[in-house]
C-alpha positions in Angstrom: 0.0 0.0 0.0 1.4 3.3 -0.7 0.8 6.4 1.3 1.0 9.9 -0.5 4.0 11.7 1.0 4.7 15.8 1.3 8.0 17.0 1.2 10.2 19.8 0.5 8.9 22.3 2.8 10.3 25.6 4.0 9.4 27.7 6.8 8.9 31.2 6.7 6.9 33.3 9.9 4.2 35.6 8.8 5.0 39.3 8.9 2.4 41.5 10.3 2.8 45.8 11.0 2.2 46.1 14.1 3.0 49.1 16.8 6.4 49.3 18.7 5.2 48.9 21.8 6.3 48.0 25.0 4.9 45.2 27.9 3.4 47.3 30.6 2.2 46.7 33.9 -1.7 47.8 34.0 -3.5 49.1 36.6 -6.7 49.3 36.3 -9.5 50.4 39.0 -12.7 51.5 39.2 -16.4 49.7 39.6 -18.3 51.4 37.9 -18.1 53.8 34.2 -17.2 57.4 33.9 -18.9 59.6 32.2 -17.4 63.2 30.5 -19.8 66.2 32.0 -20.1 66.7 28.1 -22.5 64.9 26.4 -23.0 64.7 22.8 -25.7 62.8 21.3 -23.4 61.3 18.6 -19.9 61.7 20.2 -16.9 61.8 18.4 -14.8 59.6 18.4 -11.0 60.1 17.6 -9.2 57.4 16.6 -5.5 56.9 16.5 -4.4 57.1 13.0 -2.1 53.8 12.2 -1.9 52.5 15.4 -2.3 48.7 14.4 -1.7 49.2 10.6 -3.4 46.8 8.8 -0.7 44.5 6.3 -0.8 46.7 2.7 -2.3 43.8 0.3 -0.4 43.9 -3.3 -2.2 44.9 -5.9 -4.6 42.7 -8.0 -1.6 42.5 -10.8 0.7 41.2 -8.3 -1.7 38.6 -7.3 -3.1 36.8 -10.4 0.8 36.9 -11.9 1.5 34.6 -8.9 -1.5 32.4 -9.6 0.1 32.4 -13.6 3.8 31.3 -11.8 1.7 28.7 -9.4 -0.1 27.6 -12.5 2.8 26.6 -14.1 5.2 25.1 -12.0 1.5 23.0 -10.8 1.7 21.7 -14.8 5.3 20.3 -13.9 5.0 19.0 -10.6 2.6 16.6 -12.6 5.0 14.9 -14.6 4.3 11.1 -14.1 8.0 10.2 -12.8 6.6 12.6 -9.5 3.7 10.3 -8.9 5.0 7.8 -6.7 5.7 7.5 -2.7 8.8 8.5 -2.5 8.6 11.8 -4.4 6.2 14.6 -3.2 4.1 15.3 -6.3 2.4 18.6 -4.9 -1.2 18.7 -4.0 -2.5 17.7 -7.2 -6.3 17.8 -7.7 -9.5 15.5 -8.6 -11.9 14.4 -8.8 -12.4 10.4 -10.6 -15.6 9.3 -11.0 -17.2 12.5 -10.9 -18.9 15.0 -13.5 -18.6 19.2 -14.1 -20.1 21.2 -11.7 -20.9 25.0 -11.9 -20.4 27.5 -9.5 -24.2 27.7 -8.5 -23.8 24.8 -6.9 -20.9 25.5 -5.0 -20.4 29.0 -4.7 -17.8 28.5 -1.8 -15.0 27.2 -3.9 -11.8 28.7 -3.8 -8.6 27.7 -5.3 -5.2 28.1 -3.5 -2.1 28.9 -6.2 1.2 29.0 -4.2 4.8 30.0 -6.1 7.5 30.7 -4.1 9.8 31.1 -7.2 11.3 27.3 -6.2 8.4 25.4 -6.8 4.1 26.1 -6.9 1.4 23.9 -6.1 -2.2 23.9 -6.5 -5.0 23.0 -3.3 -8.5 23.3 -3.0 -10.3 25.6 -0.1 -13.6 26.2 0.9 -15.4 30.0 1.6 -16.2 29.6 5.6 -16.7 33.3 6.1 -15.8 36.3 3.6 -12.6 36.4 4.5 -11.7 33.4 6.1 -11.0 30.3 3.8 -10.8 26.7 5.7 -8.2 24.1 3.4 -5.5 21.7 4.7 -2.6 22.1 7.2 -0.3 20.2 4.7 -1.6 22.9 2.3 -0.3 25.3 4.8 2.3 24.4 7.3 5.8 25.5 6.4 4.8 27.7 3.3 4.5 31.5 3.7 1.0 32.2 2.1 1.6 36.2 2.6 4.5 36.3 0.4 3.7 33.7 -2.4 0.2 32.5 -2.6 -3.4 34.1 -3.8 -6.3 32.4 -3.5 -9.1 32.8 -6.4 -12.8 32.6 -5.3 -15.7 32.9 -7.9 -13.8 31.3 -11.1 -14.9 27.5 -12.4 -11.9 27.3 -14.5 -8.4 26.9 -13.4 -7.3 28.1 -17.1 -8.5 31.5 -17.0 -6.1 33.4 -14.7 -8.1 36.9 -15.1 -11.8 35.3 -14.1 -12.3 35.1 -10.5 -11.9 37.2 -7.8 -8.2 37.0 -6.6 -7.7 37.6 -2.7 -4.4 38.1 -0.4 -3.9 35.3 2.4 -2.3 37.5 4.6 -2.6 35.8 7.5 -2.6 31.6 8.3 -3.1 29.2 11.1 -2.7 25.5 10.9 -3.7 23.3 13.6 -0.7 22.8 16.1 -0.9 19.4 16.3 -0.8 18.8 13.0 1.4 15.8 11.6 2.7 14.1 8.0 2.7 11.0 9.8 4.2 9.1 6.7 1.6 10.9 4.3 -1.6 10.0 6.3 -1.9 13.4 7.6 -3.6 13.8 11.1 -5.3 17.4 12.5 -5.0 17.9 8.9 -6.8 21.5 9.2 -6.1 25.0 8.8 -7.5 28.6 8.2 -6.4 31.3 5.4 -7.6 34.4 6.4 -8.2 37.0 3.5 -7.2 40.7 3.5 -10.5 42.0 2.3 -13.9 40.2 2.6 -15.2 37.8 -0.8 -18.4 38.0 -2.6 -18.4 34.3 -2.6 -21.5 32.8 -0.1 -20.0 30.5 2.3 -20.5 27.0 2.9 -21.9 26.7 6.8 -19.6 24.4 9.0 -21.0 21.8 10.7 -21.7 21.4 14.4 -19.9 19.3 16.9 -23.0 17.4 17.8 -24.2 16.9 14.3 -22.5 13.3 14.6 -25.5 11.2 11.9 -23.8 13.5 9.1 -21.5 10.6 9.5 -23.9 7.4 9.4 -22.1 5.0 7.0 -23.5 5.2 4.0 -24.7 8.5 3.7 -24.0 10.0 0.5 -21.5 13.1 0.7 -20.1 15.1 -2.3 -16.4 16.4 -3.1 -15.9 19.0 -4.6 -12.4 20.2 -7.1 -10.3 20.9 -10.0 -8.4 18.5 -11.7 -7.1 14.5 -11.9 -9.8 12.4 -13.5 -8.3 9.1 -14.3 -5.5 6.8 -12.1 -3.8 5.7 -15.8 -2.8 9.6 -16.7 -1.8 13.0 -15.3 -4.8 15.1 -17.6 -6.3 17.5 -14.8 -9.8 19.1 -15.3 -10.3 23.0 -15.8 -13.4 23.4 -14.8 -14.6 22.2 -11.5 -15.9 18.8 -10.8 -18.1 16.9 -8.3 -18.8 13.6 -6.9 -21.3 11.8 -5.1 -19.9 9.1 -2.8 -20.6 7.7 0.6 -19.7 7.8 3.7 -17.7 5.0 5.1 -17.3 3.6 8.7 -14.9 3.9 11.0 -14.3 0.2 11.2 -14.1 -0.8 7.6 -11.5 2.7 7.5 -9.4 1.0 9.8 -9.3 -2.6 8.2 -8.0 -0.7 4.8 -5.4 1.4 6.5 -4.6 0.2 9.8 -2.9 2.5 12.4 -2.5 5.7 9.5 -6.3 5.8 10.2 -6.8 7.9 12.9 -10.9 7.6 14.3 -12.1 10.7 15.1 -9.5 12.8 13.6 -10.5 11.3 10.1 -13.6 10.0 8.1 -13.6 8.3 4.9 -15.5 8.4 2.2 -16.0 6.7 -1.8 -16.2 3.5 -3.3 -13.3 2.0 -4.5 -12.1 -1.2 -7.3 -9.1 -1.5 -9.4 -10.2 0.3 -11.8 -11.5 4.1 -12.9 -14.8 2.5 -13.4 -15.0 1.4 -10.2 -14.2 3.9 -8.6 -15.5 7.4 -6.9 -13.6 9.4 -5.1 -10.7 12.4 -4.5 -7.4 11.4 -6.4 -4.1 12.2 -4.6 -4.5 15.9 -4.4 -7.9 18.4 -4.7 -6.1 18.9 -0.8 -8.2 20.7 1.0 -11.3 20.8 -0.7 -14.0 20.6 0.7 -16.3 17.1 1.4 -20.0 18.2 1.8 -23.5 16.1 3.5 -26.6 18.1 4.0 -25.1 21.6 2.7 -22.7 21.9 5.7 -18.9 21.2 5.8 -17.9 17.9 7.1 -14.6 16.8 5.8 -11.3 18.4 4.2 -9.7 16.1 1.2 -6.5 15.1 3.2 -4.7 11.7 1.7 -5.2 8.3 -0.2 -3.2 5.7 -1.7 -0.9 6.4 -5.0 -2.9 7.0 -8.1 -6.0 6.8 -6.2 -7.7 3.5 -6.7 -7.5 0.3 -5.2 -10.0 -2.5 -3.8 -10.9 -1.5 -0.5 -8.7 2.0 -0.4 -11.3 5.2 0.4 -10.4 9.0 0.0 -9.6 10.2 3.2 -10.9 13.6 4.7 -10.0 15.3 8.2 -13.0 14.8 10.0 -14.2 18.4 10.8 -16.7 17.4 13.8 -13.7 17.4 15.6 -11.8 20.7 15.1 -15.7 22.9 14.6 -14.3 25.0 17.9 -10.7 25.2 15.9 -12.2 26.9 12.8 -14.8 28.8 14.2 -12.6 30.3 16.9 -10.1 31.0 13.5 -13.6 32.2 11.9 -14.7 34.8 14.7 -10.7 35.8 16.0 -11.2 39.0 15.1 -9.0 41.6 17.4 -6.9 44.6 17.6 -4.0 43.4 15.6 -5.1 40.7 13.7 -2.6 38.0 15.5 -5.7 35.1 16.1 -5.6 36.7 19.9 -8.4 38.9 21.7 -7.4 42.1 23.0 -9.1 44.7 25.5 -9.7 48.2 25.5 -9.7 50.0 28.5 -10.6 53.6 28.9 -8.6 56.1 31.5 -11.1 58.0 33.2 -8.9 60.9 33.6 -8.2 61.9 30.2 -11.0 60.0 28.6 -8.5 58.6 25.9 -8.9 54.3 24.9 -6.0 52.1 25.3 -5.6 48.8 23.5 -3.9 46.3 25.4 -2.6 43.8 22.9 -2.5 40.3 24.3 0.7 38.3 24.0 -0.8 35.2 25.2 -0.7 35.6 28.9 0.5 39.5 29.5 -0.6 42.9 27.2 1.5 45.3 25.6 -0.7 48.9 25.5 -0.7 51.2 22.9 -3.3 54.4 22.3 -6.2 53.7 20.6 -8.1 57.1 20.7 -9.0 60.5 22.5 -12.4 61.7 23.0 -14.1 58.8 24.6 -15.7 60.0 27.4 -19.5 60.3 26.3 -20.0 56.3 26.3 -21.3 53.9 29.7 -20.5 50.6 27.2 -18.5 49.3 24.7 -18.5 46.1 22.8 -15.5 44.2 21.0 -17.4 42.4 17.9 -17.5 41.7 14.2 -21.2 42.2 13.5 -20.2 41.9 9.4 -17.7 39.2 9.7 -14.8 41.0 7.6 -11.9 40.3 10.1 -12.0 43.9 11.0 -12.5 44.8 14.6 -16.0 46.3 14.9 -17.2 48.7 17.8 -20.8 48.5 19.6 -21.1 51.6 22.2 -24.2 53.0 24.2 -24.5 56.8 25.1 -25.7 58.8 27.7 -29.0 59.5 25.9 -29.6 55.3 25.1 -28.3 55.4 21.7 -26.6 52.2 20.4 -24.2 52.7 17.8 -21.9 50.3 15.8 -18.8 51.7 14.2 -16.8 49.5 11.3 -14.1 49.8 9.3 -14.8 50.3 5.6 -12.0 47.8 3.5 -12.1 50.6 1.1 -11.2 53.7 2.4 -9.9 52.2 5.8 -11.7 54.5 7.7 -14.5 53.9 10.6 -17.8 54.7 9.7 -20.8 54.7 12.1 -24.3 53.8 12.4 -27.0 54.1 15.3 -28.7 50.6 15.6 -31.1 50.9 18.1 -32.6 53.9 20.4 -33.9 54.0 24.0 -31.3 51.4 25.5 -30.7 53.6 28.5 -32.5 50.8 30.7 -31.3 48.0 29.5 -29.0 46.1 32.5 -26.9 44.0 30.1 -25.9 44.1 26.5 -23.7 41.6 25.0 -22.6 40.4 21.7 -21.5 36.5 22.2 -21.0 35.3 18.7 -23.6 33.6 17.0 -26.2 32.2 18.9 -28.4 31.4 16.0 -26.5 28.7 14.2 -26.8 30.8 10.5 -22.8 32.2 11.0 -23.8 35.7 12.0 -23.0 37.2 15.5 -25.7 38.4 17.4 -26.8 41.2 20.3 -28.3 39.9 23.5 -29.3 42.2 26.4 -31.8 42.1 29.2 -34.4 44.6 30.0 -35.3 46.6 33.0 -37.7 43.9 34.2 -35.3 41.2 33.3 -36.6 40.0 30.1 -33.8 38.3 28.3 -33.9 39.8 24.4 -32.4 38.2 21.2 -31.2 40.4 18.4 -30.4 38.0 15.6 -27.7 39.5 13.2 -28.1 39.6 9.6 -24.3 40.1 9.0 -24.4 44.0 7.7 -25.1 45.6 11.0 -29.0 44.8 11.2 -31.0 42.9 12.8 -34.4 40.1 12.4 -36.8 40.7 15.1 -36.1 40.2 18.9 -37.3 37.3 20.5 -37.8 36.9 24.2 -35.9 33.9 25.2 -36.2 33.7 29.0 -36.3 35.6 32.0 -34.7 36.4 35.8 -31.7 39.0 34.2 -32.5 40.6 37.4 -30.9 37.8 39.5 -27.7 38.1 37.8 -25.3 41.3 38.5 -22.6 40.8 35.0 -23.8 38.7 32.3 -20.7 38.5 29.6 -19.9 36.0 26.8 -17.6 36.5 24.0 -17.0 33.1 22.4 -17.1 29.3 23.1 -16.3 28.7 26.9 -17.0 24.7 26.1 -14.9 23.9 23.2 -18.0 22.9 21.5 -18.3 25.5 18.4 -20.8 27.5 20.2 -21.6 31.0 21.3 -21.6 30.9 25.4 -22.3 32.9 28.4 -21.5 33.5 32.0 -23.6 35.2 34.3 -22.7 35.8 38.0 -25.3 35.8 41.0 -25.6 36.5 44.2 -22.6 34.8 46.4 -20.4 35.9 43.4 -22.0 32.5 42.1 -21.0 32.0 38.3 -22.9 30.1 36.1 -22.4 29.1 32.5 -25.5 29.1 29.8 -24.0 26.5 27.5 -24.7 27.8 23.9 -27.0 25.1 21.6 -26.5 27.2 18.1 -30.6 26.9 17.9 -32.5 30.4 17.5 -35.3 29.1 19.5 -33.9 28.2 22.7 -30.0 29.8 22.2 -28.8 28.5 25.4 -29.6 25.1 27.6 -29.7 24.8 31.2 -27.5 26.9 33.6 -24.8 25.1 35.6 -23.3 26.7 38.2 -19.1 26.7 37.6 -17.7 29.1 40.0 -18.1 31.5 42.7 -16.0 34.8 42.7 -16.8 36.7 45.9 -14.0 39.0 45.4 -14.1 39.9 41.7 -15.8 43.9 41.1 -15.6 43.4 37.0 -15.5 40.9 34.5 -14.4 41.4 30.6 -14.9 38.8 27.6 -13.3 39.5 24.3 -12.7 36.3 23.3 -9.9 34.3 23.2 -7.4 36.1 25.0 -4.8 33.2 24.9 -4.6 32.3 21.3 -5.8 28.7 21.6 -8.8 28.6 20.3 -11.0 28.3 23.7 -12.8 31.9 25.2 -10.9 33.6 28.5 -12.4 35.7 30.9 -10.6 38.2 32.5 -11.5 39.2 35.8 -10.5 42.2 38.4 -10.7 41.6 42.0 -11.5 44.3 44.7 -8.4 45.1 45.4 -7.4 46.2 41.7 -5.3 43.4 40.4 -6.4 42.2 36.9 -6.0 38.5 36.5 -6.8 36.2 33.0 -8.6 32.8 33.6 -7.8 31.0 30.8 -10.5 28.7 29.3 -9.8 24.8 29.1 -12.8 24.0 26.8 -15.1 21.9 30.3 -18.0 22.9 31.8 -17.8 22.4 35.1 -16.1 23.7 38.1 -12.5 23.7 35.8 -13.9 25.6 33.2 -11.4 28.0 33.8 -7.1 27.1 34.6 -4.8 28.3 36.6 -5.2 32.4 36.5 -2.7 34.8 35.7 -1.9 37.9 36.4 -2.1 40.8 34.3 -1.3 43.9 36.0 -2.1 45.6 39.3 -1.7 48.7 41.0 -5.4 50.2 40.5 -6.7 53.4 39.7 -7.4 54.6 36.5 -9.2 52.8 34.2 -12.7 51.4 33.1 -12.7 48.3 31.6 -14.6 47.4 28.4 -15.1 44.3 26.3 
């Protein structure tokens, strides 16, 4: 049996602008949030120019003469001598037994050219979010994707280097644990993320639970360019599709023995000795995308040489088990763009915003505006999923606003989203609670009433829903990512006793949260912040100040129970002169 095998990788560490600044000891104090004696109805807000500069993408010319370098260095990594085990052929694409597809069937497709002037290669991706594209770590790992590599969404052919949309990865995450393992990848995963958002719709991913989109013999679909036949290297142009089932875990194992990982990996196809026989990915489409009930479930990962054999499936990392992974890579927006949540805290003095940059487990601070005294609340969110760190703040008179960058002119732009908010106790912007991919706004009312304000993507909002009751009970309700590890949108509310309790998210717009379960009590904490996921890993923090004024990160572990939260760390200390926000 032979294994496909990568090879001839180099490393490279992704370059990103980002402020000189220097680690600093915070002290932060305060219980409750200032407010200027001015107040404006629409205030002002000033913010440092080129701070946090966003990476300069290269122009569209750059980009598509890359994908004409990748293109043909692909052609001659396809030379039949390179097919074999011992020689890495580059991720050459599919698909046999399958037929053309058009783009109105899978809008989400996105090809990955890569040229580093040495060599190019060709892999398939998938549209998770408009800027976020999900492929394979093998894809990824060890290549610099800023500096070579475009990535083409809205184009069917692979011939036609001017069609398409052509799009910057300037940023890229693989999963750590990733590993060639002889050619039968494992945690075979990773995350592009795009400098501006895509037209192209995106393919929803899975949820963790939705475990029957893997019942053997349910029929999936791959999707790619490419390799139609095991006898000859001819690659389809236009995009192709397949129809194949799902296989089980058990007859997986009996083909490949120990390469197949359960769990990690799913397999898929029907396989003979011949092309006839056979549907399935060939030894390439890498990372494309393997599709049941119009939601993500696999990414193309290995197979055997030449891609048919009697009793030898395609082989896809299983993406029930890395949903938390890629959405936390989906919903990562922050301050710097560095995959980590950052905080913004305001110093009541001067009224000026400070970003505090999050290095993992301490914050480097840098100013992020004057003039920011006429707010009582602000949000850290992406309400139009662009990878640009959006703004939700109330004012004195009960105004909401939401403030977003525009990718064209890189310059905030505001909107008032809602009026009359002065009563509301607690307004929050989880994620999505939904399930459709959008964040959303939750807040409680005067009364208690818990509200849902489903997001539409663009800043809008369907119509509230009442979705429970007893706000009142609770003194902080925050949430700003998945405290479980699950793939879904929690929160945390604290009570009376400094009693903290965790609403597990269910992604259903009906009933957004099950049961309470009571985690923690933190008597002595006077304010709690949620940005996200402070510590890069991929699991929500929470970062809590005591009454005494030192500020101390809880890092999430992904339970929920009483060790939802490790060992804390602390931040800073000293106490006076800041409100916290986030």
């Amino acid at each position: 049996m032979h294994i496909r095998t990568r090879g001839g990788r180099h490393s490279r560490r992704l370059k990103l602008a980002v402020p000189a600044v220097a680690v600093t000891v915070l002290a932060l104090v305060g219980t409750g949030l200032t407010m200027s004696s001015s107040q404006a109805e629409e205030p002002v807000l000033t913010v440092a120019a080129g701070a946090v500069d966003r990476p300069v993408a290269p122009s569209d010319t750059e980009l598509r003469e890359r994908v004409v370098k990748a293109a043909e260095a692909d052609r001659k990594a396809l030379a039949p001598s390179k097919l074999n085990a011992t020689d890495d052929p580059g991720p050459a694409p599919m698909v046999i037994g399958g037929t053309e597809t058009s783009l109105t069937t899978a809008p989400w497709m996105a090809q990955l050219w890569y040229d580093d002037g040495t060599g190019g290669f060709f892999c398939g991706g998938v549209v998770i979010a408009p800027t976020k594209i999900a492929t394979a770590a093998h894809c990824v790992k060890g290549f610099d994707w800023a500096a070579n590599g475009t990535v083409v969404t809205g184009a069917v052919s692979t011939e036609t280097t001017g069609t398409g949309e052509a799009s910057w990865p300037y940023r890229q995450w693989n999963h750590p644990l990733y590993n060639d393992n002889d050619g039968a990848a494992d945690n075979d995963i990773a995350v592009l993320t795009l400098s501006d958002p895509v037209a192209a719709k995106p393919l929803p991913v899975m949820a963790k639970t939705d475990t029957a989109l893997y019942a053997a013999g349910t029929q999936a679909k791959v999707y790619g360019w490419g390799r139609t036949s095991s006898t000859d290297n001819g690659i389809s142009t236009t995009l192709r599709s397949a129809t194949l089932p799902i296989v089980s875990d058990s007859a997986c194992t009996s083909s490949y023995g120990s390469w197949f990982k359960a769990g990690h990996m799913v397999c898929a196809g029907k396989t003979g000795a011949t092309d006839s026989a056979t549907t399935g990915a060939c030894n390439g489409d890498s990372g494309g995308p393997l599709v049941v009930g119009g939601k993500l479930v696999g990414i193309v990962s290995w197979g055997i040489e030449n891609c048919v054999g009697a009793g030898m499936y395609s082989v896809f990392a299983k993406v029930s088990s890395y949903v938390p992974a890629i959405n936390a890579r989906a919903y990562d927006t922050n301050l710097n763009y560095d995959h980590r949540a950052d905080l913004l805290a305001r110093k009541a003095s001067t009224n000026t915003m400070y970003g505090f940059l999050s290095n993992g487990s301490s914050m480097s601070k840098y100013t992020f505006g004057s003039n920011w005294g006429g707010l009582n609340l602000v949000l850290q969110t992406d309400l139009n999923r662009d990878d640009y760190q959006d703004l939700i703040y109330r004012t004195s008179d009960g105004s909401l606003y939401w403030d977003w960058i525009n990718p064209a002119t890189q310059e905030w732009e505001s909107k008032r989203i809602a009026t009359g908010w002065s009563s509301r106790k607690q307004i929050l912007s989880p994620g999505d609670l939904t399930g459709d991919g959008h964040p959303d706004v939750l807040s409680t009312d005067s009364a208690g009433d818990f509200w849902l304000y489903p997001g539409k993507g663009n800043g809008s909002f369907a119509a509230r829903s009442r979705i429970g009751g007893g706000g009142l009970n609770y003194s902080m309700v925050r949430g700003s990512g998945d405290f479980t590890n699950d793939g879904k949108a929690d929160i945390i509310a604290r009570g009376a006793g400094g009693k903290m309790y965790l609403f597990p998210g269910t992604g259903k717009a009906s009933a957004p949260f099950a049961s309470k379960k009571l985690v923690r009590t933190w008597d002595v904490a006077n304010a709690l912040v949620t940005t996200g996921d402070f510590s890069g890993d991929g699991i929500a923090d929470i970062i809590v100040r005591v009454k005494t004024g030192e500020l101390y990160l809880y890092p999430g572990t992904g339970r929920s129970d009483s060790g939802i939260f490790g060992s804390r760390k602390l931040l800073g200390s000293g106490a006076a002169s800041y409100n916290l926000f986030g």
